[in-house]
C-alpha positions as CSV (number, residue, x, y, z in Angstrom):
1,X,47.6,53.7,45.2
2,X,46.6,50.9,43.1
3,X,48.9,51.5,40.0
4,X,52.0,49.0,40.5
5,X,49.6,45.8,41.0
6,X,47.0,47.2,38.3
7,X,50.0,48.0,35.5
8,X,51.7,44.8,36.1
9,X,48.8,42.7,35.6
10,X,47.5,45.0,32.9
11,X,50.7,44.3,31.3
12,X,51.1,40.3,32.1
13,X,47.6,40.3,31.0
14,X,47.7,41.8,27.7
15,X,48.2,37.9,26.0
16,X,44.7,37.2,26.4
17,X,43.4,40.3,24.1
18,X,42.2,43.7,24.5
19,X,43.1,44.6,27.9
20,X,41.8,47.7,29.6
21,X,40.7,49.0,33.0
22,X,38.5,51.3,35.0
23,X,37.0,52.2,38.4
24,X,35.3,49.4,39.9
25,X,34.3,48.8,43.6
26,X,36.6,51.4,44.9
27,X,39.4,50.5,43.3
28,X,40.0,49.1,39.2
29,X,38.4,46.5,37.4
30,X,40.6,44.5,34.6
31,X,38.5,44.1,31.2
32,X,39.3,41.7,28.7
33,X,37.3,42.8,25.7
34,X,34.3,44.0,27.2
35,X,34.8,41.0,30.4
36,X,35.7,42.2,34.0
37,X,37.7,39.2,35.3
38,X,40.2,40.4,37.7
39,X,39.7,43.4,40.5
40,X,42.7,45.0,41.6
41,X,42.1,47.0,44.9
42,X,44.8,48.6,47.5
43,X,47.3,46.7,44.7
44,X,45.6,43.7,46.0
45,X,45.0,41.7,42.5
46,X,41.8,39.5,43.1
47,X,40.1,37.0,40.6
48,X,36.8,36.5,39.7
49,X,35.5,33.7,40.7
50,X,32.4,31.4,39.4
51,X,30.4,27.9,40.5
52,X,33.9,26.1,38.6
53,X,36.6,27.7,40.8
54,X,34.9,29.3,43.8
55,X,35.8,26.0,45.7
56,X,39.3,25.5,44.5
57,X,39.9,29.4,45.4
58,X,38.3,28.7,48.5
59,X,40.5,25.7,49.6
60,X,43.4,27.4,48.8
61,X,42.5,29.9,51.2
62,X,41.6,32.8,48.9
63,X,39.5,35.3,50.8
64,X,36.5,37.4,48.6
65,X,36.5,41.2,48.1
66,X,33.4,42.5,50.6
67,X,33.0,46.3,50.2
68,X,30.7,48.7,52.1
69,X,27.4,49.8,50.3
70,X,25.0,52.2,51.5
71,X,26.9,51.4,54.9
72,X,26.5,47.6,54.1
73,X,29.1,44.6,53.5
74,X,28.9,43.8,50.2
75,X,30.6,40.3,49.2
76,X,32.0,40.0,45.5
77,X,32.9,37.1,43.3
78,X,36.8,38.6,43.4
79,X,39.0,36.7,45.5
80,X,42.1,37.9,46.5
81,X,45.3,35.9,45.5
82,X,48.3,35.5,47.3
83,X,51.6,37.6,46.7
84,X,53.5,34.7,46.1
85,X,51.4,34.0,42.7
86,X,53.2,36.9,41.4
87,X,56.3,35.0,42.1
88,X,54.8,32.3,39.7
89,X,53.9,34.0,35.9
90,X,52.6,30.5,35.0
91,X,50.5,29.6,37.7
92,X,49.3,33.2,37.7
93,X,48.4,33.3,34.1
94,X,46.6,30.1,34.1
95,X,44.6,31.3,36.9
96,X,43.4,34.8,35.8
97,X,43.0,32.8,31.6
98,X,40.0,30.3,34.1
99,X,38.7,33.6,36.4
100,X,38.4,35.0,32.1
101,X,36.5,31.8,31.0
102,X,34.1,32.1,34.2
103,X,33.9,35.4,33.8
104,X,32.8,35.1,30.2
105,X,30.5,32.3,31.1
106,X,28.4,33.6,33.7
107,X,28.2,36.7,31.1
108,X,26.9,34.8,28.6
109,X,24.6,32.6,30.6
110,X,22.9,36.0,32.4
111,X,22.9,37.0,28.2
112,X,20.5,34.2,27.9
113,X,18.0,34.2,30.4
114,X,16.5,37.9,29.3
115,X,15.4,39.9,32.2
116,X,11.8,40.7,32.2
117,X,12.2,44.3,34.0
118,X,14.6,47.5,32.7
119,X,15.7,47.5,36.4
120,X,17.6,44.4,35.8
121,X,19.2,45.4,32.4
122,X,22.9,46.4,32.9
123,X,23.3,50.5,34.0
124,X,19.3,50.7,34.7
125,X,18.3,51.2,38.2
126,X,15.1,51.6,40.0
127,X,15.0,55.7,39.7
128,X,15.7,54.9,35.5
129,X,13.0,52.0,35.2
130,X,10.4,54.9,36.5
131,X,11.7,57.4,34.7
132,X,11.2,55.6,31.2
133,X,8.1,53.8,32.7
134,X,6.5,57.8,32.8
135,X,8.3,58.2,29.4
136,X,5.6,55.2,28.0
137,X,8.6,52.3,27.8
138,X,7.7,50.1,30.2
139,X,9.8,46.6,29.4
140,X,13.2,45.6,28.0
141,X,10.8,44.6,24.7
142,X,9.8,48.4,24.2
143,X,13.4,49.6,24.9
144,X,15.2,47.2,22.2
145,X,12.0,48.4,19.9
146,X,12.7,52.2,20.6
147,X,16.6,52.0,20.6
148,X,19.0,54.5,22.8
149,X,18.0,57.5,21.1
150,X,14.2,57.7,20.9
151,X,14.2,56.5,24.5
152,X,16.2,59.2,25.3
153,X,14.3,61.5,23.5
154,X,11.0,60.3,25.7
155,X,12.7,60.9,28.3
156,X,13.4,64.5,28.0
157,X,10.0,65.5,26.8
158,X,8.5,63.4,29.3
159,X,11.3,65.3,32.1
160,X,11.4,69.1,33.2
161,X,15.1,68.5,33.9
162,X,18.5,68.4,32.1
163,X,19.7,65.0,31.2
164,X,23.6,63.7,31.1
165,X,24.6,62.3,28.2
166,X,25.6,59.3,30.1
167,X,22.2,58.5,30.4
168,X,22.0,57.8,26.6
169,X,25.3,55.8,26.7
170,X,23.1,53.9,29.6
171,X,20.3,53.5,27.6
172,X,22.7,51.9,24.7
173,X,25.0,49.6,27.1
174,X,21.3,48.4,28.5
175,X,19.6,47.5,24.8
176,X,23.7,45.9,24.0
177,X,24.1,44.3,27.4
178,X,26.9,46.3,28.2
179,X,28.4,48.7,30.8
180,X,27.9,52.3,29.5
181,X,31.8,52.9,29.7
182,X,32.9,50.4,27.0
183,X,30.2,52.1,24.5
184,X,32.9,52.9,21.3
185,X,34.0,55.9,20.6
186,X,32.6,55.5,17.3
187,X,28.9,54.6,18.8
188,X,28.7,57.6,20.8
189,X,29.6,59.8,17.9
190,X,26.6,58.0,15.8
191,X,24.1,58.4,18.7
192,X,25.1,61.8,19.1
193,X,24.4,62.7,15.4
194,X,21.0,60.5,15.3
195,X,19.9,62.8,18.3
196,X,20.4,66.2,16.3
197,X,18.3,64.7,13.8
C-alpha cells in the first residue's frame, strides 16, 4: 500500500499550507491548497516536475511516472526521487517547496491562456462537451454565463437519463478551474439548494 510514504510526506509537508490528498494515477496525489505537486505511488514519492527543474531532475537521474491508459504508456510530469532524499529533510523539502512553485506556475499560466473548447476545461471530456453542446451551451463563454446549475439543469431536460451529482460538481470545478473533488463542502451545499429552487 501506499500509506507510509503518503503519510510521511503528508505530514513533512504540512509547512507549506493546507495539505491534503486523493486518488490520482493509480495511486495518491499530494495537494497543497488546491495544487497537485507531488504523486506518491507504490510508496514511491515522485515530484512534479516543470520546464525549470525537469533538467536538473533529469541529471540527477530521476526517472518520470509512465502509467497505462486505455492500454497505452502514459508519461507524467512526476519524477520519482530517490530513497536517500528521505534521509535528507532539507534537501527534501526544498525540493518538493520548487516541484510546489512549478506546479503553481504551470497552473496559473494554463489559467491564462483560456481554452476555446469545454473539452479542454478541467473535468469536461469529449462525451460532456456533446452532451451540453445538445443542451444549447456550446463554449466555455456560455458555460461561465449559465453557471453550474442552469447548465445542469439543460442538461437534464435536454437528457432521458439520470444524472450524478458529480456532474454538477464538474460543471462548477470547470467554470472555477478546478478538479471537481476540492469543490467545498460549503459550495456543494449552495448548489444543491440553488437546484431545488
Amino acid at each position: 500500500m501506499d500509506k507510509p510514504a503518503l503519510k510521511n510526506a503528508m505530514k513533512l509537508f504540512a509547512k507549506f499550507g493546507s495539505i491534503k490528498s486523493r486518488s490520482m494515477f493509480g495511486g495518491f496525489g499530494i495537494f497543497c491548497d488546491d495544487t497537485m505537486f507531488v504523486l506518491v505511488v507504490e510508496n514511491q514519492l515522485h515530484l512534479r516536475a516543470g520546464k525549470e527543474n525537469e533538467t536538473l531532475l533529469k541529471q540527477q537521474g530521476l526517472e518520470p511516472y509512465v502509467y497505462k491508459k486505455r492500454g497505452f504508456p502514459v508519461v507524467t510530469k512526476y519524477f520519482a526521487i530517490p530513497k536517500e532524499w528521505w534521509d535528507d529533510e532539507e534537501k527534501l523539502l526544498s525540493e518538493a517547496k520548487y516541484a510546489l512553485e512549478v506546479a503553481k506556475r504551470d497552473r496559473a499560466e494554463k489559467n491564462r491562456t483560456s481554452p476555446t473548447r469545454l473539452k479542454d476545461l478541467p473535468n469536461l471530456r469529449l462525451a460532456t462537451e456533446r452532451m451540453l453542446k445538445k443542451a444549447g451551451i456550446t463554449s466555455p463563454a456560455d458555460l461561465q454565463q449559465q453557471g453550474a446549475v442552469n447548465a445542469y439543469k439543460a442538461l437534464l431536460s435536454a437528457h432521458e437519463k439520470e444524472l450524478s451529482l458529480e456532474l454538477l460538481w464538474s460543471l462548477e470545478g470547470a467554470i472555477t478551474g478546478k478538479h471537481w473533488s476540492v469543490v467545498p463542502p460549503q459550495r456543494r451545499q449552495e448548489l444543491l439548494q440553488h437546484l431545488e429552487n
